[in-house]
KEKE-439092 format. One record per atom (N, C-alpha, C): residue in three letters; y, z, x. Coordinates in pm, whole numbers, plus 50000, padded with zeros to 5 digits. Each point is the difference from the previous one (the first is absolute). Example, Ala and Ser with C-alpha at 12.3 -4.5 7.8 and 13.67 -1.06 7.14 Angstrom:
2
ALA494315078051319;ALA501195000049911;ALA501205000050090;SER501054992849965;SER501195000650082;SER501095007349923;
***
This chain:
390
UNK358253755120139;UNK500074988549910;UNK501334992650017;UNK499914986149926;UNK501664994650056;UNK500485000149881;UNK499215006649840;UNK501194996249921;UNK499455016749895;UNK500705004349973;UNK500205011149909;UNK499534994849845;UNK498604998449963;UNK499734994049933;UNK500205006649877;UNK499694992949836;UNK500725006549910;UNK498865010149904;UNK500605009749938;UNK498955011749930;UNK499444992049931;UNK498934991950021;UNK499214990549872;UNK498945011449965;UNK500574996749843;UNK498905007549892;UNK499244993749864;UNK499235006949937;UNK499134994949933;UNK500784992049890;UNK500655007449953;UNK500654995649833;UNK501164989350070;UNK500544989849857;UNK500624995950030;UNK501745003450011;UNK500794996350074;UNK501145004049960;UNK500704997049885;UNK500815008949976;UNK500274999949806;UNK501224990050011;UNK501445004250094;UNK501154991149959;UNK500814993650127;UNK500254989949998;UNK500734990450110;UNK500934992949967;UNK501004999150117;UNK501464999349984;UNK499674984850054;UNK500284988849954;UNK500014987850069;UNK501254994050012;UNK500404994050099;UNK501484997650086;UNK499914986849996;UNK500334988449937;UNK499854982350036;UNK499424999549950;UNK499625003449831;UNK499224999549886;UNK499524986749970;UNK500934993550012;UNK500004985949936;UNK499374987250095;UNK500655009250125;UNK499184990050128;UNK498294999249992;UNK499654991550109;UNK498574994550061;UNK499445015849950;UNK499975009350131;UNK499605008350008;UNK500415012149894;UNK500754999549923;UNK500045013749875;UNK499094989249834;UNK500224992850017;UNK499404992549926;UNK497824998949956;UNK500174999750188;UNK498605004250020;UNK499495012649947;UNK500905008650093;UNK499675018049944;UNK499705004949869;UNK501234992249879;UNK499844999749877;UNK498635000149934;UNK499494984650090;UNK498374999649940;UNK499235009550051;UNK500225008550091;UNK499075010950064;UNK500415010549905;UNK500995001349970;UNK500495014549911;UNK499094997349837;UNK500464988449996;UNK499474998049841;UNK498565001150008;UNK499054994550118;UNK499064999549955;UNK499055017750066;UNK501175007850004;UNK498935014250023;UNK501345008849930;UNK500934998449931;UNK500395006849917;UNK500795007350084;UNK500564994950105;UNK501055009550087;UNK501494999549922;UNK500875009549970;UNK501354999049943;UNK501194994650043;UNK500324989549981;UNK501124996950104;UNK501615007549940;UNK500275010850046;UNK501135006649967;UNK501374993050009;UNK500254996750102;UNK500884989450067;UNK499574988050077;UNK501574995349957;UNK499964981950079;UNK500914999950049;UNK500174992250140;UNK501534994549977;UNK499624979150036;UNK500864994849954;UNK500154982149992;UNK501314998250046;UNK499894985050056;UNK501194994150059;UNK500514994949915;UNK499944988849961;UNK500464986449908;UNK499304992749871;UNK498615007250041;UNK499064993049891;UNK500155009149879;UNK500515002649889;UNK500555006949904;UNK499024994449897;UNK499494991249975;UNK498704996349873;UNK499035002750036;UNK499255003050122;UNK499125003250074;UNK500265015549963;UNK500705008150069;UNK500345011049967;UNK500175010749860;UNK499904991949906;UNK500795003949896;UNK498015000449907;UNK499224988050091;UNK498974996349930;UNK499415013850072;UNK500045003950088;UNK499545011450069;UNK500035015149985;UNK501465000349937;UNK500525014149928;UNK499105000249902;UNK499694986649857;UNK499475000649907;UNK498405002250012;UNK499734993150101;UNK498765004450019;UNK499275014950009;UNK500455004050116;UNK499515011750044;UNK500965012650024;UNK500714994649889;UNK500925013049893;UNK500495008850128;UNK501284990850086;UNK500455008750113;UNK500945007749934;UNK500255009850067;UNK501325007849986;UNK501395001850083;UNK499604993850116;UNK501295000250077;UNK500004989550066;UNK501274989850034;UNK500164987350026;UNK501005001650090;UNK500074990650112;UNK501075004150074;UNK500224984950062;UNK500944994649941;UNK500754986249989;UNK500894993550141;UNK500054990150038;UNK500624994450104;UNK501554998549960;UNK500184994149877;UNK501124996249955;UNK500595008849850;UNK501135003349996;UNK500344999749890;UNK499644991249833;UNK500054990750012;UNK500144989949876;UNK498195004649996;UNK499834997750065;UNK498215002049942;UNK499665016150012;UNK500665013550020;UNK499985007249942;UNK500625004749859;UNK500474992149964;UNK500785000549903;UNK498784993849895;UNK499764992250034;UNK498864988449949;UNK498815010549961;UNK499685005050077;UNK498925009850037;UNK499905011349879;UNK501745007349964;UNK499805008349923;UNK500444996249913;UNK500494985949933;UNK499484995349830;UNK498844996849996;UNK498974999950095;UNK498535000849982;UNK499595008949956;UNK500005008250039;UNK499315016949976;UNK501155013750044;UNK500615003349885;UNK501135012550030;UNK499855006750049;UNK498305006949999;UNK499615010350041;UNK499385000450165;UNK500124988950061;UNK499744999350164;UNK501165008050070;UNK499355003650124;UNK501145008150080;UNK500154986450061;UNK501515001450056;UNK500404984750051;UNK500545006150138;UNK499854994750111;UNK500385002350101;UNK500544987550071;UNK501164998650148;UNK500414985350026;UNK501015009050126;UNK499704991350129;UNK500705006750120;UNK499285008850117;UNK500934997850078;UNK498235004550084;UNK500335018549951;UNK500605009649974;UNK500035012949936;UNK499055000349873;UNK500024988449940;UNK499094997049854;UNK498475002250059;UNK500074991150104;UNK498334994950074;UNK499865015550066;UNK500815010050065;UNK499035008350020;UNK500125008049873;UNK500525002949898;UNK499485008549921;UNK498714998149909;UNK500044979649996;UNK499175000449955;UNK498185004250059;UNK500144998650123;UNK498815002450088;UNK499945017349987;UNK500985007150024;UNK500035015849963;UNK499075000349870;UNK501114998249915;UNK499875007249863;UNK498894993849932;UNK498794990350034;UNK499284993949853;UNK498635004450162;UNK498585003949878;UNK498815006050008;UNK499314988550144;UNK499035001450087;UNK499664987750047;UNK500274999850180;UNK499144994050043;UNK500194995950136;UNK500544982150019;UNK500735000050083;UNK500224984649983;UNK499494987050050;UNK500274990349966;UNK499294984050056;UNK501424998250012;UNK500104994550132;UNK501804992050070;UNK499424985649971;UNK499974993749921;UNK500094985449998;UNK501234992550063;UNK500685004749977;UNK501404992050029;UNK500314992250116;UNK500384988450024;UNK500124991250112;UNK500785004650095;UNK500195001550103;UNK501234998550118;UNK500635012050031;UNK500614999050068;UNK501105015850022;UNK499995008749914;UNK500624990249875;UNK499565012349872;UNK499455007649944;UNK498644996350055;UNK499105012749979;UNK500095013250075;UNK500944999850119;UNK500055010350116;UNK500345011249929;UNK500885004249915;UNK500425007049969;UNK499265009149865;UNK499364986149892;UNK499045013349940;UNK498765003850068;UNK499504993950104;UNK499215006650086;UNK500315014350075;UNK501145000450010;UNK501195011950037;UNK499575010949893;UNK500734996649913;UNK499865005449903;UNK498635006249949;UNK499314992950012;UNK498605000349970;UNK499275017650028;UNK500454998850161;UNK499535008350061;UNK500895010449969;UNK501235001749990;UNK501015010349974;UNK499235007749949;UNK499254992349855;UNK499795007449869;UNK498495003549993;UNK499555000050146;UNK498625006950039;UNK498414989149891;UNK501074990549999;UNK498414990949917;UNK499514989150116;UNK498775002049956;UNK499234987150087;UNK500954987650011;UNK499704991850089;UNK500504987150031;UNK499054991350009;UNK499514987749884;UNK499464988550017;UNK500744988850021;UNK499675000650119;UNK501564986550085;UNK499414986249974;UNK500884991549899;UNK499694986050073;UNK501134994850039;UNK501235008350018;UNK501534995150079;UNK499355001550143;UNK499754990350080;UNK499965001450124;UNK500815004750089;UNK501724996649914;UNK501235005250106;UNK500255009850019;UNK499765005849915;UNK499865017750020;UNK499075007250159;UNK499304992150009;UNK499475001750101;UNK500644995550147;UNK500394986949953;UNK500284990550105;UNK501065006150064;UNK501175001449911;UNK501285003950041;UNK500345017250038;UNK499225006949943;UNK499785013849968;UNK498845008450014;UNK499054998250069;UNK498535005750019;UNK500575010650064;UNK500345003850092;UNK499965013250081;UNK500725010949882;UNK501154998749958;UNK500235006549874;UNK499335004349886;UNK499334990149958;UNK499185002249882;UNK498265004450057;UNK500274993650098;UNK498715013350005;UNK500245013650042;UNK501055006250061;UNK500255010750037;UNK500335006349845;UNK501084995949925;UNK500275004249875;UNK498335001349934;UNK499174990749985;UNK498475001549932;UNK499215007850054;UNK499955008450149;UNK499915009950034;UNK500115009349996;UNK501345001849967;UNK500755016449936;UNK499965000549884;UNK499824989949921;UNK499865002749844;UNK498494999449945;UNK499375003950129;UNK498444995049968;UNK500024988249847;UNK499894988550095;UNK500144987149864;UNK499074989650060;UNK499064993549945;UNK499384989350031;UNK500714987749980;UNK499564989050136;UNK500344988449925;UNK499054991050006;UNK499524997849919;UNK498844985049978;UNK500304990549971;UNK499764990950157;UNK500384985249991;UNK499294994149922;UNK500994989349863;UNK499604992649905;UNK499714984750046;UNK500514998150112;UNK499874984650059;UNK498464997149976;UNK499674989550041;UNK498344997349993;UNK499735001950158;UNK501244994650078;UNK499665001650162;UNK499665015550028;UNK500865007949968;UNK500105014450056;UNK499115007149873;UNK500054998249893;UNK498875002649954;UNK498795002250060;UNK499444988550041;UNK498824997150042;UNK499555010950144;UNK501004999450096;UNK500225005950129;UNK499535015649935;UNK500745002149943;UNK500205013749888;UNK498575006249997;UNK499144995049899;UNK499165000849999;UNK498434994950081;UNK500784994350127;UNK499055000150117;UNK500335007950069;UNK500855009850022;UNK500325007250104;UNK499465012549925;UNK499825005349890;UNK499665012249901;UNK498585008150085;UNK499945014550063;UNK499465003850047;UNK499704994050153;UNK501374994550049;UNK499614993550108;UNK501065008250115;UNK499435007350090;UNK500795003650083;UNK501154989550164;UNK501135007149993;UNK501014986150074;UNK498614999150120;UNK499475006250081;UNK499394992450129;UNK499144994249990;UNK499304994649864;UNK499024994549956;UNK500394981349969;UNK501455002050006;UNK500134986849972;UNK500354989550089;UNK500084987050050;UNK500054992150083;UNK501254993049959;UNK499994997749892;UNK501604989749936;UNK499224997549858;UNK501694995149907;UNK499444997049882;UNK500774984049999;UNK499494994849928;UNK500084984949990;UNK500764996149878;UNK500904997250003;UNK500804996649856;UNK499844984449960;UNK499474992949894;UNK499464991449971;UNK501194991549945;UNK500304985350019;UNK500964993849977;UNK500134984249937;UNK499754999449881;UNK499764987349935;UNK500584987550075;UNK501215001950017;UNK501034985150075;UNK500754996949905;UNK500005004449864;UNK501454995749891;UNK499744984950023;UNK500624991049889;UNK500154993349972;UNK500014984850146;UNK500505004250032;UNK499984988150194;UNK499035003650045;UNK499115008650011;UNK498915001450099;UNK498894989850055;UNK500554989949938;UNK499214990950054;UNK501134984650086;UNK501675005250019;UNK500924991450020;UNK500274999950150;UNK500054994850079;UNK500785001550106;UNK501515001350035;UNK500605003150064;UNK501455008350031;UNK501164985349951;UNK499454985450058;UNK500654990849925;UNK500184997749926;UNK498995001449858;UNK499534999049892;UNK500595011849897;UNK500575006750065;UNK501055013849935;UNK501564997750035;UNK499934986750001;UNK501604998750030;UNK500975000149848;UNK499474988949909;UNK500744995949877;UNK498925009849890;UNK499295008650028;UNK499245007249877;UNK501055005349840;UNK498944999549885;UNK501185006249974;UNK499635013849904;UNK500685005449922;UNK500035013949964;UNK499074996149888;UNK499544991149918;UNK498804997049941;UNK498424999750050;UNK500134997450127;UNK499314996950073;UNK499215013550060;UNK501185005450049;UNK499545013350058;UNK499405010749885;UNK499904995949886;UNK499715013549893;UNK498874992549942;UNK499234991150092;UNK498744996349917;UNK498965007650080;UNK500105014550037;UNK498415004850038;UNK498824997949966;UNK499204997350096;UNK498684993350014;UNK498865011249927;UNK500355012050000;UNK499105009249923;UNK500375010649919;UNK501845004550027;UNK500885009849881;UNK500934997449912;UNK500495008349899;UNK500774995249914;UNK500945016450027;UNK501104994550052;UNK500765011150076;UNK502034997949928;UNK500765007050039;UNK501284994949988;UNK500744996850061;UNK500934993550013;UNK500204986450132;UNK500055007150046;UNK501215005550072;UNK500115010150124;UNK498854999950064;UNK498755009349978;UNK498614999050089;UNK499834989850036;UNK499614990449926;UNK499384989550004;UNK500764992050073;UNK501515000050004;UNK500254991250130;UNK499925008450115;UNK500145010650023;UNK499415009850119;UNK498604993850016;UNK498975004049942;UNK498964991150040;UNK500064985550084;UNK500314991949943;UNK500294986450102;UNK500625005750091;UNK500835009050014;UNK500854999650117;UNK499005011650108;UNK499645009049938;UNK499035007350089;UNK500635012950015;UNK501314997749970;UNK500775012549981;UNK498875016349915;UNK499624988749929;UNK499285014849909;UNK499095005550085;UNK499424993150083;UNK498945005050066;UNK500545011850131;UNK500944996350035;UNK501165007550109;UNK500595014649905;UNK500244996849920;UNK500295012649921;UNK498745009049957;UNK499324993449981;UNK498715009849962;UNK499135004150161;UNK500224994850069;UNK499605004250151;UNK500585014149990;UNK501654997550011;UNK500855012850014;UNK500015009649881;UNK499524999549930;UNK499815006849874;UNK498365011150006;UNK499104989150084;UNK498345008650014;UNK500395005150118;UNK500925002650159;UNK500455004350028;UNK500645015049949;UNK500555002049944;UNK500645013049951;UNK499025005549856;UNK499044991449960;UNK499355005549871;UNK498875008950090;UNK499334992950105;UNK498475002050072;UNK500515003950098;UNK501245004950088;UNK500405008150131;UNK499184988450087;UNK499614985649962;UNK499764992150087;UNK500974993150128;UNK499795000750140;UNK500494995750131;UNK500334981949949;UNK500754992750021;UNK500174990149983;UNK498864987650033;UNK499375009950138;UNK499064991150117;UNK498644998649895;UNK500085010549916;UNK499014999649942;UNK499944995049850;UNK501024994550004;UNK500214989349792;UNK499544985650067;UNK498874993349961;UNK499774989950009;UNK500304991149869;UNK500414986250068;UNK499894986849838;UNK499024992350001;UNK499734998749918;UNK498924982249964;UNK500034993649912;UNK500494986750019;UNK500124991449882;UNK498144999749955;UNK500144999549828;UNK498725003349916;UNK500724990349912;UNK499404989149956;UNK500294991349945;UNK499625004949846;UNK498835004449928;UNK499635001449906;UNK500625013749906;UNK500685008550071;UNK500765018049981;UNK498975001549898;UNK498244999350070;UNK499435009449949;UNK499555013250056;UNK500345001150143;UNK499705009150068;UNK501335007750046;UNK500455008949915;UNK501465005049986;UNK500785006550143;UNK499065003750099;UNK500345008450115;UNK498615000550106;UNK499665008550047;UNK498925007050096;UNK500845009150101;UNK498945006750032;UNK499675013750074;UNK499384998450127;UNK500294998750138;UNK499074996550102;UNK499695016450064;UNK499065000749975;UNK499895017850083;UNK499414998250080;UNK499765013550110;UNK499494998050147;UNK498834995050026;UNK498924999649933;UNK498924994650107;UNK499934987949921;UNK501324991649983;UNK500004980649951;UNK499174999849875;UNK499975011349890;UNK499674991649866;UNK501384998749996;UNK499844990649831;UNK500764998749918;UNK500365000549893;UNK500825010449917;UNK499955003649846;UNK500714988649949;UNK500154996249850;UNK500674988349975;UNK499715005549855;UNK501584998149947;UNK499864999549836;UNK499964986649933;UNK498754998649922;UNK500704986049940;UNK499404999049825;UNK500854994049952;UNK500214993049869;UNK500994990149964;UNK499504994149878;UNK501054985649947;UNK501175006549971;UNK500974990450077;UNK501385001049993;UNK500545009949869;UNK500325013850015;UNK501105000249860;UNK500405014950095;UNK501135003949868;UNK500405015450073;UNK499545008849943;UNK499204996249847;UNK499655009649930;UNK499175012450042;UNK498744994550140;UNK499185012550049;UNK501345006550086;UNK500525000950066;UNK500605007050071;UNK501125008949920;UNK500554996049878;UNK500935007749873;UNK498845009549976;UNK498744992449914;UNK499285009249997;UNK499815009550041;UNK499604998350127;UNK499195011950093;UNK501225011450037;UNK501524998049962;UNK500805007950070;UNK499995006549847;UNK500004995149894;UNK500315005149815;UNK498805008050026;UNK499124995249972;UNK498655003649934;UNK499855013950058;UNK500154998550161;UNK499535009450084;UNK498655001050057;UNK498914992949989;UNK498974995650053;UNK499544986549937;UNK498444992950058;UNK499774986749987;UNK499485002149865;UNK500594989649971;UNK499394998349857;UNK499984984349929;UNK499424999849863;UNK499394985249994;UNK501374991550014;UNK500024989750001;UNK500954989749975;UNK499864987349947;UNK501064994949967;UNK499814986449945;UNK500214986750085;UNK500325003050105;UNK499714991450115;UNK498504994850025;UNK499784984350003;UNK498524998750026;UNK499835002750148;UNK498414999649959;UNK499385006150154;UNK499854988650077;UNK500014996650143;UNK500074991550081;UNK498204997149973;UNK499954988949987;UNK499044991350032;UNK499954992450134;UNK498645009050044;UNK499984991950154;UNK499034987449954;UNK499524997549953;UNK498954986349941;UNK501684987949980;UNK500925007349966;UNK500684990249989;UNK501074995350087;UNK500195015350086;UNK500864997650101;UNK499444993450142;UNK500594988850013;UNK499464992550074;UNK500515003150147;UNK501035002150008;UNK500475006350161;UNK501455005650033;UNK500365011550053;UNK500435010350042;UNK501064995650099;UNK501454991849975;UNK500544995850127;UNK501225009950054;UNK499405000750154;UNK501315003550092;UNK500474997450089;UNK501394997950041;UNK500584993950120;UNK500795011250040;UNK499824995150125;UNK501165012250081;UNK501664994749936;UNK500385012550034;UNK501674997749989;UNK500944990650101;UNK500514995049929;UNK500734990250149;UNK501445001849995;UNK500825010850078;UNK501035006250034;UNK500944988150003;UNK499574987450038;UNK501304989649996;UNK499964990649912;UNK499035004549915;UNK499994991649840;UNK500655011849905;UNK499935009850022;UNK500185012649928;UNK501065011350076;UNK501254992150093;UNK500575010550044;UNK500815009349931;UNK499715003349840;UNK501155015349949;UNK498315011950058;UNK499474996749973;UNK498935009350033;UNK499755003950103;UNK500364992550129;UNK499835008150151;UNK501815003449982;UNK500974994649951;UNK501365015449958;UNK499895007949996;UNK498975000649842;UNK500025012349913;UNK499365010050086;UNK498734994450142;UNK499755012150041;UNK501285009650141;UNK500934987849972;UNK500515000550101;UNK500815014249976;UNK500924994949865;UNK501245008149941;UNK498645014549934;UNK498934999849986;UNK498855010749969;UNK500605009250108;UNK499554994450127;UNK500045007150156;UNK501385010349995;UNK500774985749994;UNK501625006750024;UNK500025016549899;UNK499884992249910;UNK500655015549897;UNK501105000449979;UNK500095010049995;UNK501935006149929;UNK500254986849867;UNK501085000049980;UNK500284989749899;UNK499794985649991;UNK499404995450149;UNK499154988149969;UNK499214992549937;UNK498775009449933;UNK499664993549865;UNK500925000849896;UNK500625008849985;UNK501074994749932;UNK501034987549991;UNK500105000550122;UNK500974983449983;UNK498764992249974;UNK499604994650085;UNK498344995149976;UNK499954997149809;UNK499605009249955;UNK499724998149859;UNK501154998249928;UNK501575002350020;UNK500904997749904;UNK500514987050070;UNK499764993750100;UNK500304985850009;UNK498944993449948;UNK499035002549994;UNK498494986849951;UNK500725000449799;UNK500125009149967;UNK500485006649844;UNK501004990749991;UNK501134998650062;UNK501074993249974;UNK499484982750033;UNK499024998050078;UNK500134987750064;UNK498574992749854;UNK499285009049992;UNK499444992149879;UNK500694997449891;UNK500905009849963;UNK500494996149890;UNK500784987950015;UNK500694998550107;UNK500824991050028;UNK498834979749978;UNK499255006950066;UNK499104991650022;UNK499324992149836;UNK500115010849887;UNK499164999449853;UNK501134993149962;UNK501205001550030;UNK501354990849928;UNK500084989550078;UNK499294996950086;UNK500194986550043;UNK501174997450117;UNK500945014150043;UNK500754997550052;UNK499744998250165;UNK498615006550074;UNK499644993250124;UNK498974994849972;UNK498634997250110;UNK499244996150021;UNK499315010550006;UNK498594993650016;UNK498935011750040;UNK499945002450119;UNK499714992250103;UNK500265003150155;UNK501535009550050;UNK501124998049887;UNK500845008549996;UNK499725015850026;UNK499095001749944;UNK499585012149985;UNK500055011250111;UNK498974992850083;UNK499785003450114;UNK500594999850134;UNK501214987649980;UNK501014998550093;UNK501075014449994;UNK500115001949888;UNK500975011049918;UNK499855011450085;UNK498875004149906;UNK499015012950074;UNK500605000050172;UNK499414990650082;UNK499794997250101;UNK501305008950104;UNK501164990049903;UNK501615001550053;UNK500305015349949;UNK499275000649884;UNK500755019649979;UNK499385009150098;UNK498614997449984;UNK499335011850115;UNK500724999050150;UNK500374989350014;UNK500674997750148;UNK501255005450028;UNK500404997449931;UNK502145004049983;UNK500025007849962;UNK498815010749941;UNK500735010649938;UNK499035015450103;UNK501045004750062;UNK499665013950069;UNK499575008449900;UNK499075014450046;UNK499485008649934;UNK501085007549944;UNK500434999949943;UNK500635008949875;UNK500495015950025;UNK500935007450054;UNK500085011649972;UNK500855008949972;UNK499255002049884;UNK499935007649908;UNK498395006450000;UNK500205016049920;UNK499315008149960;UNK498934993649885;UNK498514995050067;UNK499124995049928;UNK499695007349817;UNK500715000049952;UNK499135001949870;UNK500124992649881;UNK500195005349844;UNK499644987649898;UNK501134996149966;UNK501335002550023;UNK501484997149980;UNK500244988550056;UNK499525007450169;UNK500504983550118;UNK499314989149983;UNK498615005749943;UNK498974983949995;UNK501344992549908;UNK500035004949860;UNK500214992749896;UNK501444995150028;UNK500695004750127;UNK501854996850045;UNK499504990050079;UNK498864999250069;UNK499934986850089;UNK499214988549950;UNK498855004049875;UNK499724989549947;UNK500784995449940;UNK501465002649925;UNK500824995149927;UNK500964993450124;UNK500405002550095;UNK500374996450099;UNK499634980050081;UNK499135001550008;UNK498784991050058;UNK499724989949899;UNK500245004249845;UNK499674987449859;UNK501274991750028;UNK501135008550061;UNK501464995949939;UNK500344990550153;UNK499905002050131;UNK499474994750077;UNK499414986449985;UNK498635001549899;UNK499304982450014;UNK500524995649881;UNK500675002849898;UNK500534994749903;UNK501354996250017;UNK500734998550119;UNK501075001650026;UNK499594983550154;UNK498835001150031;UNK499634992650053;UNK500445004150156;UNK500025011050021;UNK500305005650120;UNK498545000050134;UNK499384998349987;UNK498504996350036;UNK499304987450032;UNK500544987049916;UNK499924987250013;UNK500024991750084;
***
C-alpha cells in the first residue's frame, strides 16, 4: 500500500484538539464537532480573540493556548478556570496534556512544529498544514512510523487521493491527478498580471479561503506545494503526480490505475466532507448538497501550462532536489506574499523572487532536521524582507 491508512472505527471519536480554531479550516471542524457531539478539549488561535472567546463559550473548552500575551490575559478575565497556555513549550504541552487526536489547521511553517509535536505525543494527525509535509515529510513520516501514528490528509486534494487509493495496492496505480481550479487569474494572460492587485487576487472563483492560500492559488504556488506534499503523504514518484486545471473544483483529485480507468472524487466545493470524513471516522450524512447532474451542465479541463504557471514546474523542481529546498521554496513564497498583501511588491514579484532565491541559494549543509528547517526558514524571510532576492 502507499499510505498506512488510519484505524477507522465504528463509533465516533469522543475529543479533538483543534490548532487555527478561528481560521477557514478549525472553524469548519467546529461545525463537524458540534454537529456529532465530538469534545473539543483544546484550541489554540492567532489574533482573532472574539472569535475565540465565542468558541471557548461555546463548546466549554478547557485549555487555550494563545499567540500573544494581551489576549491571553484577555482570555483569562473570560473564564478563570481555562488552562492557558502561550509559546511554542505552551503549544506542546498543550497537544500532550488535553484528551484527543489533533486537526493542524494552522497556516504556513507554523504548523510544522505542532505537527511535530503531534506525533511526539503518539496522537493521530489530521493535516491541513501542508508545510509540514512540504518542508519536513521524510521526518514526520519516519517519526509517524515509530510512534505508530496516522496522518489523514484534511486537504480536499489529498483527501480525495486518500480515499481513492484505500485498499489499493502501489503497482496497481498509474499516477494520481491533482485537480487545480486557476485562483483568481485563471482566465488572465502573463501581460494582464502585470499591475494586478492584492484585492484582486483574493476574489476566488469557487473558495472562501485566507489570503495567504488564496493568493497561492493565483499564483499556483499552492498547487506546487501540494504536489510535494502527496509526494511524501502517498510515497508517490514525482513522474507520477499529475495537474489539471478543473475549472468548476468539483472533481477534487483522481486516481489513474493500470488498466486506464479512472477513480475521481467529486462534490460541491466545501472542506466540510473531508473534516468530516477524517472526525467522524467513516462516510457519513452531510450537509453539503448533492451534485446535480440535471443541472450540471459541463465538467471543464485544461492542461497545465508550465509558462503560464511557472512556480509549479519549480515546485516540482525544488520537490526533486530535496534537502532544504522546499524549504527555501516555501519560506520565500511566505515572505513574498505577505509582502505582496501590504502592497509592498507586485504580484509577478512573486515569482521573480522565488526564481532569484532558488538560484543563488546552494543546498544548505547542515544536518536535515526540525531545528535547521525552522534556522533556514527564518533565514530566507529575512533575506526577501531585506530585499536581498529582488
Amino acid at each position: 500500500m502507499y499510505y498506512d491508512y488510519p484505524r477507522m472505527c465504528d463509533s465516533i471519536m469522543k475529543s479533538v484538539i483543534i490548532l487555527g480554531a478561528t481560521g477557514s479550516i478549525g472553524r469548519q471542524a467546529l461545525e463537524v464537532c458540534k454537529k456529532y457531539n465530538i469534545n473539543v478539549s483544546a484550541i489554540s488561535f492567532g489574533n482573532n480573540l472574539k472569535d475565540a472567546l465565542d468558541i471557548i463559550k461555546e463548546f466549554n473548552v478547557k485549555s487555550v493556548w494563545c499567540l500573544n500575551e494581551l489576549d491571553l490575559k484577555k482570555v483569562r478575565d473570560f473564564n478563570k478556570d481555562i488552562t492557558l497556555k502561550s509559546g511554542t513549550n505552551g503549544l506542546k504541552e498543550l497537544i500532550f496534556e488535553n484528551e484527543g487526536n489533533v486537526l493542524n489547521g494552522i497556516t504556513g511553517i507554523a504548523g510544522l512544529l505542532p505537527s511535530y509535536y503531534t506525533i511526539l505525543a503518539k496522537k493521530d494527525l489530521y493535516l491541513a498544514n501542508k508545510e509540514s509535509m512540504v518542508v519536513a515529510g521524510d521526518i514526520i513520516n519516519d517519526l509517524a512510523r515509530k510512534n505508530n501514528v496516522n496522518i489523514i490528509p484534511v486537504d480536499s486534494e489529498h483527501n480525495a487521493i486518500y480515499r481513492l487509493l484505500k485498499n489499493v495496492n502501489s503497482d496497481e496505480v498509474k499516477k494520481i491527478i491533482i485537480t487545480a481550479s486557476g485562483g483568481a487569474f485563471r482566465d488572465y494572460n502573463r501581460n494582464e498580471l502585470e499591475n494586478v492587485t492584492i484585492n484582486e487576487a483574493l476574489k476566488h472563483p469557487n473558495w472562501s479561503m485566507g489570503k495567504k492560500i488564496t493568493v497561492d492559488c493565483a499564483s499556483m504556488v499552492n498547487k506546487g506545494l501540494e504536489v510535494i506534499e502527496a509526494h511524501h503523504l502517498f510515497n508517490m514518484p514525482y513522474d507520477k503526480i499529475d495537474t489539471v486545471l478543473h475549472y468548476e473544483s468539483i472533481i477534487h483529485s483522481m486516481v489513474e490505475y493500470n488498466d486506464n480507468s479512472i477513480g475521481a472524487l467529486m462534490y460541491n466545493p466545501s472542506m466540510i466532507i473531508p473534516i468530516q470524513y477524517a472526525l467522524v471516522r467513516k462516510i457519513s450524512d452531510s450537509v453539503i448538497d448533492s451534485i446535480s447532474f440535471s443541472k450540471l451542465n459541463t465538467l471543464t479541463f485544461k492542461p497545465m501550462d508550465t509558462n503560464r504557471y511557472p512556480m509549479l514546474e519549480l515546485a516540482y523542481k525544488v520537490g526533486k532536489l530535496g534537502g532544504f529546498y522546499p524549504t527555501i521554496f516555501n519560506a520565500c513564497n511566505e515572505a513574498c506574499v505577505d509582502l505582496f498583501i501590504q502592497n509592498k511588491i507586485k504580484f509577478l514579484d512573486i515569482e521573480k523572487i522565488l526564481f532569484n532565491c532558488i538560484n543563488s541559494t546552494n543546498n544548505i549543509n547542515l544536518e536535515f532536521n526540525i531545528d535547521n528547517i525552522l534556522k533556514v526558514d527564518s533565514e530566507i524571510k529575512k533575506g526577501v524582507y531585506n530585499g536581498k532576492y529582488n
